[in-house]
C-alpha positions in Angstrom: 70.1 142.4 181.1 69.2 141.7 177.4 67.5 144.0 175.4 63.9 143.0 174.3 63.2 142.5 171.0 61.6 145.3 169.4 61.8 142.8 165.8 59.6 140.2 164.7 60.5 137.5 162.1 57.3 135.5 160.5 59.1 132.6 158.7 59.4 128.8 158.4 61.7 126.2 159.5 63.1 125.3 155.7 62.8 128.9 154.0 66.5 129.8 153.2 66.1 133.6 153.4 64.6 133.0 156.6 67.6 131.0 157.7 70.1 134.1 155.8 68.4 137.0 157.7 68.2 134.8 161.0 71.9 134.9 160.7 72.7 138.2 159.8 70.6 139.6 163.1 72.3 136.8 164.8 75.9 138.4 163.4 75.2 141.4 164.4 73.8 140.5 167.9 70.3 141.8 167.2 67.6 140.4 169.5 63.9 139.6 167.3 60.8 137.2 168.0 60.4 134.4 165.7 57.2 133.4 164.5 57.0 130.0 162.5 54.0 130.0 160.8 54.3 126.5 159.8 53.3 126.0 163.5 51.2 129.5 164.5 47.9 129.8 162.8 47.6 133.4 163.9 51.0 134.3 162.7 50.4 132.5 158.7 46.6 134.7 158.8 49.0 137.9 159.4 51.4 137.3 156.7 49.1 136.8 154.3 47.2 139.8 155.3 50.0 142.1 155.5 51.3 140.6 151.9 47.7 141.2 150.3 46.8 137.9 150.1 50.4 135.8 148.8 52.5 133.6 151.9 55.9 135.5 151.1 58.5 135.1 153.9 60.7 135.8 155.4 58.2 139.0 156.8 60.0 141.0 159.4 58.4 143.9 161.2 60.1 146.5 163.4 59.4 148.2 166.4 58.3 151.4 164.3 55.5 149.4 163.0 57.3 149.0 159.4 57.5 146.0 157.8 60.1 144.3 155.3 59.3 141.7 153.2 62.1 139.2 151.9 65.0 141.8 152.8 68.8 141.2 151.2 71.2 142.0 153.7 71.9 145.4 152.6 68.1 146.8 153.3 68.5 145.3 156.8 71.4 147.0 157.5 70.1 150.5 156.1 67.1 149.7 158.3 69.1 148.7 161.5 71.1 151.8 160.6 74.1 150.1 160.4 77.3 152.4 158.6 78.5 150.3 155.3 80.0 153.7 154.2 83.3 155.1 155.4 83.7 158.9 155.4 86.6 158.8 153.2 88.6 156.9 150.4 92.5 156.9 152.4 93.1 156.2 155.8 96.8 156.1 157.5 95.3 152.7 158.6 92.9 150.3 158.0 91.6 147.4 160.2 90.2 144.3 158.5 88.4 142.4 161.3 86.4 144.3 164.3 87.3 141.5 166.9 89.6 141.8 170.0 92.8 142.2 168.2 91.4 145.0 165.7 89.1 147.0 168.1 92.3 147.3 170.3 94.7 147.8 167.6 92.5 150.7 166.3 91.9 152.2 170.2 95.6 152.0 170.3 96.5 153.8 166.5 93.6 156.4 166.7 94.9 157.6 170.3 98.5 158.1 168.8 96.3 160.3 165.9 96.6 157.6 163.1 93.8 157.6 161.0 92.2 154.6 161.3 89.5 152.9 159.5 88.2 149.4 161.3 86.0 147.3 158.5 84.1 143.9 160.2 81.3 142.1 158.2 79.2 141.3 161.4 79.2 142.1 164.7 81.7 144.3 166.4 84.0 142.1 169.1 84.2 138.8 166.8 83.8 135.4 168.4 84.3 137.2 171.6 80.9 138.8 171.2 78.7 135.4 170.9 80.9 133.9 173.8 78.3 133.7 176.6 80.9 134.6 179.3 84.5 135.4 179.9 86.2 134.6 182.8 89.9 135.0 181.4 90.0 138.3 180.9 92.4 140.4 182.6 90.9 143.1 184.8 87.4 141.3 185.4 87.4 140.3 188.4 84.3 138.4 188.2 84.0 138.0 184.6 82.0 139.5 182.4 79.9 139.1 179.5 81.3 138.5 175.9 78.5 141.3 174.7 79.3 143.4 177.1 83.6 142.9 176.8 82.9 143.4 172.9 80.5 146.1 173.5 83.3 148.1 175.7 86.0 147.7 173.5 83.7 149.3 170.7 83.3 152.6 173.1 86.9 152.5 173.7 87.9 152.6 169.7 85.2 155.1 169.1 86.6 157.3 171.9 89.6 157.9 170.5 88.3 158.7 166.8 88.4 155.4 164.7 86.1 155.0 162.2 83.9 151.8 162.2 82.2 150.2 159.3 79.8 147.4 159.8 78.1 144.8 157.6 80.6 144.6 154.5 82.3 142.2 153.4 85.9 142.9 152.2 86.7 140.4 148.9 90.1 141.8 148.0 93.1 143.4 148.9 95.9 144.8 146.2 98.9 147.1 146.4 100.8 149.2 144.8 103.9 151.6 145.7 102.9 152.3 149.1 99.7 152.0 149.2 97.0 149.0 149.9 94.1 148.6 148.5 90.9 147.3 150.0 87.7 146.2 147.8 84.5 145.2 150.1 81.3 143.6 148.7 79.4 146.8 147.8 82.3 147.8 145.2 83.8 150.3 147.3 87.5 150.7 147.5 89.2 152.4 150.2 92.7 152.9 150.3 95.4 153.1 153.2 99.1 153.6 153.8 99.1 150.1 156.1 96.7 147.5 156.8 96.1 145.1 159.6 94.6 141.7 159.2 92.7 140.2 162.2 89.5 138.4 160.9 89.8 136.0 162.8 88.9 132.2 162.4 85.6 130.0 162.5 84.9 127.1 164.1 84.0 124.7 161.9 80.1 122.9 162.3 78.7 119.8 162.0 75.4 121.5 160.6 73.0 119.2 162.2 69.7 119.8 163.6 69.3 122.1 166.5 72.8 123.1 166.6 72.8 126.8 166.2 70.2 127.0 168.6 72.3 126.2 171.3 75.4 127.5 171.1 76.4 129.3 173.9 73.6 127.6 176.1 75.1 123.8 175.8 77.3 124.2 172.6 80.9 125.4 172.9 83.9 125.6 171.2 86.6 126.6 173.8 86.6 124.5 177.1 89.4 127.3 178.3 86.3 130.1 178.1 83.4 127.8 179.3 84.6 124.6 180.8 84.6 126.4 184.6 80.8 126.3 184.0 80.5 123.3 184.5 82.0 121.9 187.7 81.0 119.0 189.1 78.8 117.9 185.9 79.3 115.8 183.0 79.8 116.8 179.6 80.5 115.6 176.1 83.3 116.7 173.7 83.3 115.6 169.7 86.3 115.0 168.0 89.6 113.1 167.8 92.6 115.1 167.0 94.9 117.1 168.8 92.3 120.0 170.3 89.5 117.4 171.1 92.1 115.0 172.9 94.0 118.6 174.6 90.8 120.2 176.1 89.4 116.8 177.2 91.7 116.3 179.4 91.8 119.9 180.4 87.9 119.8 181.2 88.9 117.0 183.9 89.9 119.6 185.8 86.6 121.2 186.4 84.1 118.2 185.2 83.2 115.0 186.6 83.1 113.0 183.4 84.4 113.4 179.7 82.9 111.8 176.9 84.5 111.9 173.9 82.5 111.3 170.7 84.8 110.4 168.0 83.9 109.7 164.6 86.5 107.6 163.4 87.8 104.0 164.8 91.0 105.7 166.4 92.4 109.4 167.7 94.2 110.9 165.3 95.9 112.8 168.2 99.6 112.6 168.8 100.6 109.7 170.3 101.5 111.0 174.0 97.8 113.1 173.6 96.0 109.4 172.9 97.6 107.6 176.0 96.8 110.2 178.4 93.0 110.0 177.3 92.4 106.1 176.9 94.3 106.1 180.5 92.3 108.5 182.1 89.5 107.4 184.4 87.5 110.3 183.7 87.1 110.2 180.2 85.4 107.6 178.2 85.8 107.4 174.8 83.6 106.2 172.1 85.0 105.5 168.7 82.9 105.3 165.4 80.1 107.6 167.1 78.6 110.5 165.4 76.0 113.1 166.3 72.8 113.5 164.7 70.9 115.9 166.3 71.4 118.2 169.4 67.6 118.4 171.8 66.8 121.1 174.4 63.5 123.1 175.5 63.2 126.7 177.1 66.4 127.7 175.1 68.6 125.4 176.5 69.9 122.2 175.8 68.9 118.8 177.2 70.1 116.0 174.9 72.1 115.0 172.4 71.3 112.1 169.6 74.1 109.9 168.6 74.5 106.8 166.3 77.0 104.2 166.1 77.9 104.9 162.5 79.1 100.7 162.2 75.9 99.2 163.5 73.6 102.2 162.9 72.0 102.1 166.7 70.7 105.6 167.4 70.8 106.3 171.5 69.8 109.8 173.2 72.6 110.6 175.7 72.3 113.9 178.5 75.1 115.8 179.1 75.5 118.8 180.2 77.0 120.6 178.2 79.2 119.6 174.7 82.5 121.1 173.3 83.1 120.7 169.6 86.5 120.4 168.1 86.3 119.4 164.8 88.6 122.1 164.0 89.3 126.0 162.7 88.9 127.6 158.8 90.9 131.3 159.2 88.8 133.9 157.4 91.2 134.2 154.7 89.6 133.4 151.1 89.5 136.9 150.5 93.3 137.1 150.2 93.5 134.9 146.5 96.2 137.3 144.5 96.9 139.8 147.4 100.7 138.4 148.1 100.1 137.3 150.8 101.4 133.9 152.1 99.7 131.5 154.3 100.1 128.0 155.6 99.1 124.4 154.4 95.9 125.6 156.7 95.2 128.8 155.2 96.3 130.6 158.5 98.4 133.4 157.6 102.6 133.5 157.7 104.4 136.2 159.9 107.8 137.7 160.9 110.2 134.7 161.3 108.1 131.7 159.6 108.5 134.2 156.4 112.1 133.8 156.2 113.2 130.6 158.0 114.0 127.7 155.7 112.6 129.5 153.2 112.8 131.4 150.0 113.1 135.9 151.2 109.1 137.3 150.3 110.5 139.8 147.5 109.5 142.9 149.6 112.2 141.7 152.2 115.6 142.3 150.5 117.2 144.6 152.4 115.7 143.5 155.8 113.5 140.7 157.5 109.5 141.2 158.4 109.0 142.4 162.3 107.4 139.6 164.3 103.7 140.2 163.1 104.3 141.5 159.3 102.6 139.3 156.7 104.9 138.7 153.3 103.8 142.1 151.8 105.5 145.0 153.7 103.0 147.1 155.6 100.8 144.4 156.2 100.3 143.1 159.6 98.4 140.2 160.8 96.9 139.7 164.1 94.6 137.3 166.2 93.2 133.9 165.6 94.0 134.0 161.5 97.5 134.3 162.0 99.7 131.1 162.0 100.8 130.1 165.8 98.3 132.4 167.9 96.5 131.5 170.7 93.2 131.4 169.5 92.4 133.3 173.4 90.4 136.9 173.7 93.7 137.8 175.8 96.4 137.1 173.6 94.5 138.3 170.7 93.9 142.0 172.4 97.6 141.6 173.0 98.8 141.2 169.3 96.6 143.8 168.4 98.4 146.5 170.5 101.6 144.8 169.3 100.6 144.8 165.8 99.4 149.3 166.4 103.0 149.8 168.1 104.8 148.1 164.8 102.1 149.8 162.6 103.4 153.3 164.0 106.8 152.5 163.0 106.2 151.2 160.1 104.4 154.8 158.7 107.2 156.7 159.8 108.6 155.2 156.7 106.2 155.9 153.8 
């Protein structure tokens, strides 16, 4: 059962700090009210009371009857009571990403008495924890809940003593001798003896009307996680590359109908990939199509506006659910003079890929990186941001306890 919102948000549609603390609740997996007082006479009369007289938003009162007025981040998360402080300065480990493959790396490092710091800038459990169900977990027999999956793994870490740090930011990483250096958005700088790197990867948007509102009640981005949902229905998936053309045809196995939205006058799919899909009698494909603006009522959604971007005719269509795959960005920006190689995508290089073909990473001379060490010695990569996962909640809890087995070795030796 959700919790009920004990937080309510007076705001407007087009106010951006609205739109910034919206999100940061939302990252965090914080339930509120909102109140548009473009739209709600009473709610406009209280702001204004409350403010002595001015219209400032976005206002936000708490269950506790306090009230904050146009809040950065930071005073939310002292107010939430969210911990943007570690303890201490060095840690044996730290954990950059509180997703799957962190939360179980740290569960696995902190029972074997490693120190271990875990540091995520939203919500602990990653994409994992806006995923509205998981039925490909192992050991759930009837799935279960991505909140509540992320919300167990949290206990689990914090069981066996690590140490977790929410709502910063980490914008660089250095090292020197043996040790790594960590820099997060509040100037802090904790230091460690190994790091792990599993923050994970975003699916990229098409920022369009009515689009955050639905995801995870008619928006998806994995047809592997959601597609069972919908059996016997018909649903819509947007893009034309490999992923988009893959999970079509996977949805066929569960859906009565594919249609797949694609921007462009071809697939830009592999070739074998574009003749299964313009073969297959349940898929329809429409080229040069884009969307405009996703519809729904009572939280979930109802329709979907496209337009022919060649003869600019708008039409409303109804599926029932959609699947975007317009592709991933790895959370990796943060890593700009750290050493640390990634690919032509920004996903980041491990263990053979580091030496194959290539030029040795200089801290390899006298032997090669294990299977899930980045091109700086010590660091480990895990998860969706490393080059050739899975991009699954499975196989991502699964390099995690890889990664804290090869992390255990690894400090035997500094």
């Amino acid at each position: 059962m959700s919790k009920k919102p004990e937080i309510t948000m007076y705001g407007a549609y087009w106010c951006p700090d609205c739109r910034r603390s919206k999100g940061f609740l939302g990252e965090h997996q914080i339930p509120y009210n909102w109140v548009d007082i473009e739209q709600d006479q009473d709610g406009e009369a209280y702001v204004i009371e409350i403010n002595n007289g001015k219209r400032v938003i976005p206002t936000i009162e708490f269950g506790d009857g306090s009230i904050l007025v146009e809040p950065s981040n930071a005073q939310l998360a002292e107010k939430l009571n969210l911990k943007t402080t570690a303890e201490r300065s060095h840690y044996d480990l730290i954990v950059i990403g509180g997703g799957p493959a962190g939360l179980t790396a740290a569960l696995y490092t902190s029972r074997e008495g490693i120190d271990t710091l875990v540091i995520e800038r939203a919500a602990l459990g990653g994409q994992a924890a806006t995923t509205q169900w998981l039925d490909n977990v192992p050991g759930f027999s009837e799935g279960i809940s991505g909140a509540d999956f992320s919300g167990q793994l949290r206990l689990q870490a914090e069981r066996f003593g690590a140490e977790l740090l929410q709502a910063q930011d980490v914008v660089s990483i250095h090292s020197h001798s043996n040790y790594h250096c960590v820099l997060t958005s509040d100037g802090s700088e904790y230091s460690a003896r190994a790091l792990l790197i599993t923050t994970g990867s975003r699916y990229k948007r098409l920022n369009i009307p009515g689009e955050e509102d639905y995801i995870g009640v008619g928006i998806h981005f994995c047809a592997t996680c959601d597609g069972v949902f919908y059996k016997g229905m018909s649903v819509a998936v947007l893009g034309g590359g490999n992923s988009a053309t893959e999970e079509s045809l996977f949805l066929t196995k569960f859906v009565d109908q594919v249609t797949l939205l694609v921007r462009e006058d071809n697939l830009s799919a592999s070739q074998i990939l574009q003749d299964k899909v313009l073969n297959h009698p349940d898929i329809n494909v429409r080229f040069n199509t884009e969307v405009e603006e996703f519809r729904g009522e009572k939280s979930k959604l109802k329709s979907v506006i496209i337009k022919n971007n060649k003869s600019g005719e708008a039409e409303e269509i109804h599926p029932a659910g959609v699947f975007i795959f317009i592709g991933q960005d790895p959370n990796t920006s943060f890593l700009t003079d750290s050493g640390i190689e990634t690919n032509i995508w920004d996903f980041i290089l491990t263990g053979h890929d580091l030496v194959h073909d290539r030029s040795r990473p200089k801290g390899f001379k006298s032997r090669d990186p294990v299977i899930l060490e980045t091109s700086v010695p010590g660091i480990m990569a895990a998860g969706d941001v490393r080059a050739g996962s899975t991009k699954q909640v499975a196989s991502a809890a699964g390099e995690g306890a890889t990664a804290a087995l090869l992390i255990r070795e690894y400090l035997k030796t500094v």
